[in-house]
N, C-alpha and C positions, 0 to 999 in steps of 0.2 A: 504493500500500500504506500508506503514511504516513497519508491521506483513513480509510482502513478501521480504524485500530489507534485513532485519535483519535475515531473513533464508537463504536467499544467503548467507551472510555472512558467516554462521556455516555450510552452506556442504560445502563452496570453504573453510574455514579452514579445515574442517575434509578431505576432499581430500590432502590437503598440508601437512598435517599431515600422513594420508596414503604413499602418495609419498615417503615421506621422509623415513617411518619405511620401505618401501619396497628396496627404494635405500641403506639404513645399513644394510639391510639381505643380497644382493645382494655383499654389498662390504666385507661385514666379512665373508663371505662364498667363495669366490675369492680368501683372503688375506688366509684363512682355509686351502685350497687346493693347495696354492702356498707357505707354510710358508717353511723356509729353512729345516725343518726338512724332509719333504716330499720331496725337493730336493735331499735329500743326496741317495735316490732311483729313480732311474731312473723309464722311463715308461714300464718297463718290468717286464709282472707277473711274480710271481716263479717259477721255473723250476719243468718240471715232470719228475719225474727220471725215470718212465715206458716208457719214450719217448726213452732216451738213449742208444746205445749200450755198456756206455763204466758208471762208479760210477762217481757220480759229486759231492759226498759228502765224507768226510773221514770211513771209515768203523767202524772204534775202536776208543776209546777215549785214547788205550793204545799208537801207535804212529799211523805216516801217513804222506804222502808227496800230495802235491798241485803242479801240473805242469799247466801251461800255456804261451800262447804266445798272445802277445797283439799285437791287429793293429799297422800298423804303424802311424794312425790316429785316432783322436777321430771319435762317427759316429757323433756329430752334432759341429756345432760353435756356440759361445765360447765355449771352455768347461768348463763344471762344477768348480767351486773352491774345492768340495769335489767330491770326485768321489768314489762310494761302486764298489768295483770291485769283491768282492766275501765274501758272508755270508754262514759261514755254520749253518747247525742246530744239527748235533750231539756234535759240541764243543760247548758249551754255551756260547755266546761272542763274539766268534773268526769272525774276517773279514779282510779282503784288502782292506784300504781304500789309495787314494793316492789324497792330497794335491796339484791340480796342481801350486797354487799361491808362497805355499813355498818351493814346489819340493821335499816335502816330502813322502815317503811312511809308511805306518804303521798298522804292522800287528804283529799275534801270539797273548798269552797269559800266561803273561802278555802282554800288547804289547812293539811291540821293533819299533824304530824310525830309519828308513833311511834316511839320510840325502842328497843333491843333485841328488835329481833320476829325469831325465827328460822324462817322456813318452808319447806318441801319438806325436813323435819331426819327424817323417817322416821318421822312424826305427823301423822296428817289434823286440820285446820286451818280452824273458823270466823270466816269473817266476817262483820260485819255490823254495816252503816253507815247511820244515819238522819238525818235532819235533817228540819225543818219552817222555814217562810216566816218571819221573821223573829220566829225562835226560835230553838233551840240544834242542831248538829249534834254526832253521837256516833258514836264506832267503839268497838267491841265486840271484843275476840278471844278465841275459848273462852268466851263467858258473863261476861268481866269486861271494865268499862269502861275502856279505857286512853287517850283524848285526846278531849278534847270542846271547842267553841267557837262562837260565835255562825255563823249560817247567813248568808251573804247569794251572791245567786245572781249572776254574773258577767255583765257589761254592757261592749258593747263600747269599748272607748275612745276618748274625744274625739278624739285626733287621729287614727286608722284607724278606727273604728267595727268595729274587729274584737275577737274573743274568742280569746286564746291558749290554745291545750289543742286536743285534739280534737274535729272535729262528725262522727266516723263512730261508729255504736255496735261494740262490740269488745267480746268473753268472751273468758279465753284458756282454753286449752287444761288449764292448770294444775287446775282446778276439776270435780271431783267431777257437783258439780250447784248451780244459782243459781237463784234466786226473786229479782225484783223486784217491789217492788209499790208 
C-alpha cells in the first residue's frame, strides 16, 4: 500500500506539472498575438489590388501623391494609440501612421512629424501626401499645407541591406475612400 500512495504522488505531481507547462504555452502564445507590435496593424489582410478599380499603391518610386479621406470616426472604441493608416510596398518604408494619444501624425521618407492633428474627432478628414524624386515631399490636411521636407527614398542599410518600415501594402479601414497615383 505504501508502493500505491507514493505513485499517486508522482502522477498528481506530473499532472501539476503538465498543467502548468500547458497554462505558459497558453499565456505566451496570447501575450505572442497581442504584443503591441501586432497592434500597430489592424485586423485587416492586405489589400488586393486586382480587386480595385482605381491604384492603391504609388506607381513610380520617381514621384506620387496619396489622397484620402478619413471617417469621421474611428471603426472601433478606444482607438488605437498607434494607428497604421496606410503602408505602401513600392516605397520601402513609407507609411501613415497617426498617434492618437499625442495627436500626432507621421509620415513620408524620411518621415516628417505633424504636430496637433486630431482625427476620427467627429469630422471627415483629408489626406494627402506627395512627394517627387529628389525634390520636396508635402502632407496636406483639409487643403492646407502642414509639414513639408526634402524626399529621398529609403535604401537598405550597409550593415543589413534591409529597409525598416513595412514591405506589405496596407489601407486601413479608417478611410472613406483613397486614390493613389
Amino acid at each position: 500500500m505504501v508502493k500505491k500512495k507514493g505513485r499517486k504522488k508522482k502522477l498528481s505531481l506530473g499532472l501539476h506539472v503538465a498543467l502548468v507547462v500547458i497554462v505558459l504555452s497558453a499565456s505566451f502564445a496570447f501575450w505572442l498575438t497581442n504584443s503591441e507590435d501586432n497592434l500597430l496593424i489592424e485586423a485587416t489582410p492586405p489589400i488586393d489590388e486586382t480587386l480595385n478599380s482605381y491604384p492603391i499603391d504609388f506607381p513610380t518610386t520617381e514621384a506620387g501623391t496619396f489622397s484620402g479621406i478619413l471617417n469621421e470616426n474611428y471603426f472601433k472604441e478606444p482607438i488605437d494609440s498607434i494607428v497604421l493608416l496606410f503602408a505602401s510596398k513600392k516605397l520601402p518604408g513609407f507609411a501613415i501612421k497617426y498617434y492618437s494619444e499625442e495627436h500626432k501624425l507621421v509620415t513620408g521618407t524620411p518621415p516628417m512629424v505633424a504636430e496637433d492633428v486630431f482625427l476620427f474627432n467627429g469630422i471627415k478628414t483629408q489626406l494627402v501626401y506627395t512627394f517627387k524624386k529628389d525634390g520636396e515631399q508635402v502632407l496636406f490636411i483639409d487643403g492646407l499645407k502642414v509639414v513639408s521636407s526634402s524626399f529621398k527614398l529609403n535604401q537598405g542599410s550597409l550593415l543589413t541591406g534591409m529597409v525598416t518600415g513595412s514591405s506589405e501594402l496596407f489601407v486601413s479601414d479608417g478611410f472613406e475612400s483613397v486614390n493613389v497615383g
